[in-house]
N, C-alpha and C positions, 0 to 999 in steps of 0.2 A: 719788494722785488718779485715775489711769488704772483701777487695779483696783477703788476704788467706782463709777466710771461702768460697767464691766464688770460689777457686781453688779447695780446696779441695771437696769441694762437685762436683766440673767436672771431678775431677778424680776417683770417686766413683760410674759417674752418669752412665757408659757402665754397670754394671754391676746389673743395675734396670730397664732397659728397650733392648729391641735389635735393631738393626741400622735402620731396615725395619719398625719400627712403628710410619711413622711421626708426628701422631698427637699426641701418645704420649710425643715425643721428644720435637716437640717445646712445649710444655703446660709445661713440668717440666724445660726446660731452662728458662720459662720465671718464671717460682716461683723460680730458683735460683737464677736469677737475682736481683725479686725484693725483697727474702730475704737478701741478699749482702748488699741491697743499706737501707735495715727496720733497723729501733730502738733497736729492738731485733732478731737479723739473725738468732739464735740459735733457737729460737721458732718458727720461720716460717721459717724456714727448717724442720725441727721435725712434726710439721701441713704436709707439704708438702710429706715428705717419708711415716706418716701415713695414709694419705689420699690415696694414690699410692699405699700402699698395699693392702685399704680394699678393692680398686677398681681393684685389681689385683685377691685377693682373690674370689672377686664376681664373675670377669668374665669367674675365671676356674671353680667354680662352676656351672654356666651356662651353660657353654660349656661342663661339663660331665655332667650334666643332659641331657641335647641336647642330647649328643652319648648315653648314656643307652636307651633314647626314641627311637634314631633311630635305634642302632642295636637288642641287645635281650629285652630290656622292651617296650614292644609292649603298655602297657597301667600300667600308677601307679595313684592312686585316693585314693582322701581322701571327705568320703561325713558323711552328717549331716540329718538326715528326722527324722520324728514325725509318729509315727506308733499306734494307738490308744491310742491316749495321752501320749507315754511313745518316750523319745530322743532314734534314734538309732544312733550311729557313727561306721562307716566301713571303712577301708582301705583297699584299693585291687590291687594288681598286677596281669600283667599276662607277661611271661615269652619266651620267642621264645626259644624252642629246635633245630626246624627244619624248615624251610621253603625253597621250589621251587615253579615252577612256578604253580604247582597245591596244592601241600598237606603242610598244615601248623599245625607243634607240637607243643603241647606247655605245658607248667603249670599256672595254677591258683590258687593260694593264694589270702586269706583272714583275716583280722580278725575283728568282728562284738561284739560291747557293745550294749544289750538292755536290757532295766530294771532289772539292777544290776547282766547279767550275759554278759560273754565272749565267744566267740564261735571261734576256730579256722578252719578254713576249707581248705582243702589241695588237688588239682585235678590236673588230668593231659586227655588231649583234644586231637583231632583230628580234623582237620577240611580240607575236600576237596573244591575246587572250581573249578567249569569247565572251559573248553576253553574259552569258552568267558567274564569269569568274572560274569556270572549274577546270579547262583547258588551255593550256600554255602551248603554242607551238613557232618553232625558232630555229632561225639558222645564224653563222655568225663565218667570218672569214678572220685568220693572224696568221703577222708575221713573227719568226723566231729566230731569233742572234745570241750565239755562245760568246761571250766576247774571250775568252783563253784562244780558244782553234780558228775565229771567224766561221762556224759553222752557222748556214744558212737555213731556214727552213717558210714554206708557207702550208697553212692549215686551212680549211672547208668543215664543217661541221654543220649541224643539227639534233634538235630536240622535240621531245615532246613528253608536256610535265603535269602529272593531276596526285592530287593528294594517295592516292593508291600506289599509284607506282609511275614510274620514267624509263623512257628511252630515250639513249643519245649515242649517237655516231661520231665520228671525228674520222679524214680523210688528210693524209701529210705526203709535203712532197719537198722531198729534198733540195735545195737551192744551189748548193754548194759542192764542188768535185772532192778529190782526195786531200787530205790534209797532214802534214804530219805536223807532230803535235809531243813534245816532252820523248822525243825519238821514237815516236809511236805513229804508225800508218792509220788514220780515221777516214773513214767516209759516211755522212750523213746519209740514213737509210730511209726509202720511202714507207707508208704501211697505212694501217687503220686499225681501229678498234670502234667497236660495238660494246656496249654496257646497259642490263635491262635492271632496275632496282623496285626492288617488293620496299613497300615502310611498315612497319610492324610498330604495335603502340606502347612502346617500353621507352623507361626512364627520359631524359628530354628531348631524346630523338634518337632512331634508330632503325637499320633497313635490311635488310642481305640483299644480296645483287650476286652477278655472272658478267663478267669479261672475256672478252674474246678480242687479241690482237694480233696482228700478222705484219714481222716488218722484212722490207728484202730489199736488196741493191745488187749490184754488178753481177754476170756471169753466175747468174742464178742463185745466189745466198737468197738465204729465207730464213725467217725465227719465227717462230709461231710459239701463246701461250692462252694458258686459259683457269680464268680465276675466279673462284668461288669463295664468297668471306659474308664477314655481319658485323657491322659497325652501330656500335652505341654510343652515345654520348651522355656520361655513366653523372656527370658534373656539367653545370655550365661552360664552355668552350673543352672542356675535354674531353675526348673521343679514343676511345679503346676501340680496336680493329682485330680480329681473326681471320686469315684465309687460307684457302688452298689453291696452292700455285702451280702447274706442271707446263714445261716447257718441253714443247715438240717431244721427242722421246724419253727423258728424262726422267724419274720419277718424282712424282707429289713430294712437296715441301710444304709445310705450315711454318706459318708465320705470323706472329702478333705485333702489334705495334701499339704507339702511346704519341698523339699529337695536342697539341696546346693549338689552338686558334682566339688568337683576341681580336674582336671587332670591335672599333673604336665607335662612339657614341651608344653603345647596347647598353642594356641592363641586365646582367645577369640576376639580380635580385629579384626581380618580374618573371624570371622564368616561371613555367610549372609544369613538374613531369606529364608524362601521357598518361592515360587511366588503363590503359594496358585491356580497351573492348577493341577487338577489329573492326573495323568498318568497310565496306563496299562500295556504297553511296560515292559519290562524288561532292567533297567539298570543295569552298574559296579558296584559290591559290594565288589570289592577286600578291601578298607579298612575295611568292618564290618568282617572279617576274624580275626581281632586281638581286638573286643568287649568282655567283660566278659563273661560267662555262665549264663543265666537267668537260678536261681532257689533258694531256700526256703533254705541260709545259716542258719539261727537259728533251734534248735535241738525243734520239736515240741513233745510236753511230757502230758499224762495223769497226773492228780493231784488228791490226796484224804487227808483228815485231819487225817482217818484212815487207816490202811491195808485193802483191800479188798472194800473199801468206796469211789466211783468215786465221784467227783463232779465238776470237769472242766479239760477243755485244756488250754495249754498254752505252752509258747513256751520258 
């Protein structure tokens, strides 16, 4: 009985692996072996074919993850941060339309949960780099949809990126009139923000920067703030953050924060921290050519308890 179950299963076995994978080949002759010669053959055969396909199944997963990384998904992520005291969770893709050796198209997708609303965000990018790889410069246009409020929003931006440090812009304009919303008056505010980032050569990445944003709507409202901080990325995908925050008259707040960003196909194992020499020089920045768009995905909105009755921002 044991050597026809052993037959049978050799003659079934070409058709679960192919001739060129030896290590899979000997690893399942030897479990039909030693199911042949077990107490119960029929279950450690059945152990064995299930185990061969989850490990089958896994590695074609792998493997097309791998190829959408490498050909058009330039970047997909799923991250987790605390943003004054409220959880935000984001997922983001970015898309390769076009690339040669200098101009890279693309799209950016998002979608962002903070304090019980949803933001979708939908862009599409430009991005030049020079001959030498050491200059990035880029502009990119998105649209933005709260789906709780229908709050509407369209963006304009630009950058310019070298291993030393970045600028980038971002210019918003409200799509969408007053809303109310959970008995609360909103209206989607226009604005902009500016952000210049120094990178300094600590642990696996890390920079300070200065923001400066200004947002206003109706009958003259205005927020204005301005922010100064230093972000490290103290771990592979994790990023500790320091800032100081002051809003129009307000006084300075500091604030820390703690985000998790996993990007799918990476190797965090590959990393290697910075040597912690400053450098000046201009190096290749061909990879940061396929990094998201830094800017203000959440739909920032005037709020009043009444019509006509401001009494905060929020987002």
């Amino acid at each position: 009985m044991k050597r026809y179950l052993a037959a049978i299963q050799l003659c079934f076995y070409p058709f679960l692996v192919s001739a060129d994978e030896s290590a899979t080949t000997n690893k399942l002759l030897s479990t039909f072996v030693q199911s042949a010669n077990s107490e119960n053959p029929t279950q450690v055969a059945q152990q064995a074919v299930e185990n061969y396909a989850l490990s089958a199944a896994n590695s074609e997963m792998t493997a097309y993850t791998a190829e959408l990384q490498n050909e058009r998904w330039k970047h997909l992520s799923l991250s987790l941060s605390q943003d004054r005291g409220e959880l935000q969770l984001e997922g983001m893709s970015v898309y390769g339309i076009h690339e040669d050796q200098n101009l890279f198209l693309f799209n950016q997708t998002s979608l962002v949960n903070y304090d019980g609303r949803t933001t979708l965000n939908f862009g599409l990018g430009a991005r030049n780099i020079n001959d030498d790889e050491t200059v990035i410069m880029g502009v990119n246009v998105f649209y933005d949809y709260e789906f709780e409020s229908l709050h509407r929003r369209a963006g304009l931006g630009a950058e310019v990126i070298t291993s030393v440090a970045q600028l980038r812009a971002n210019y918003y304009k409200a799509l969408s009139g007053e809303r109310l919303h959970d008995g609360i008056f909103e209206e989607a505010l226009d604005g902009y923000d500016v952000k210049l980032t120094y990178e300094l050569p600590y642990f696996y990445s890390s920079n300070t920067y200065f923001e400066l944003s200004r947002w206003y709507g109706d009958e003259g409202y205005k927020v204005s703030s301005r922010e100064f901080g230093i972000s490290a990325e103290v771990r592979p995908n994790l990023l500790v953050s320091l800032a100081v925050n002051q809003d129009d008259d307000e006084s300075a707040q500091v604030a820390a924060s703690l985000s998790y960003n996993y990007v799918f196909g990476s190797r965090p194992d590959r990393r290697v921290q910075r040597d912690g020499v400053f450098r000046f020089a201009l190096e290749p920045v061909r990879h940061m050519l396929y990094k998201p768009v830094e800017r203000e995905n959440r739909i920032i909105k005037k709020s009043s308890q009444a019509a006509g009755s401001i009494t905060f921002s929020t987002f």
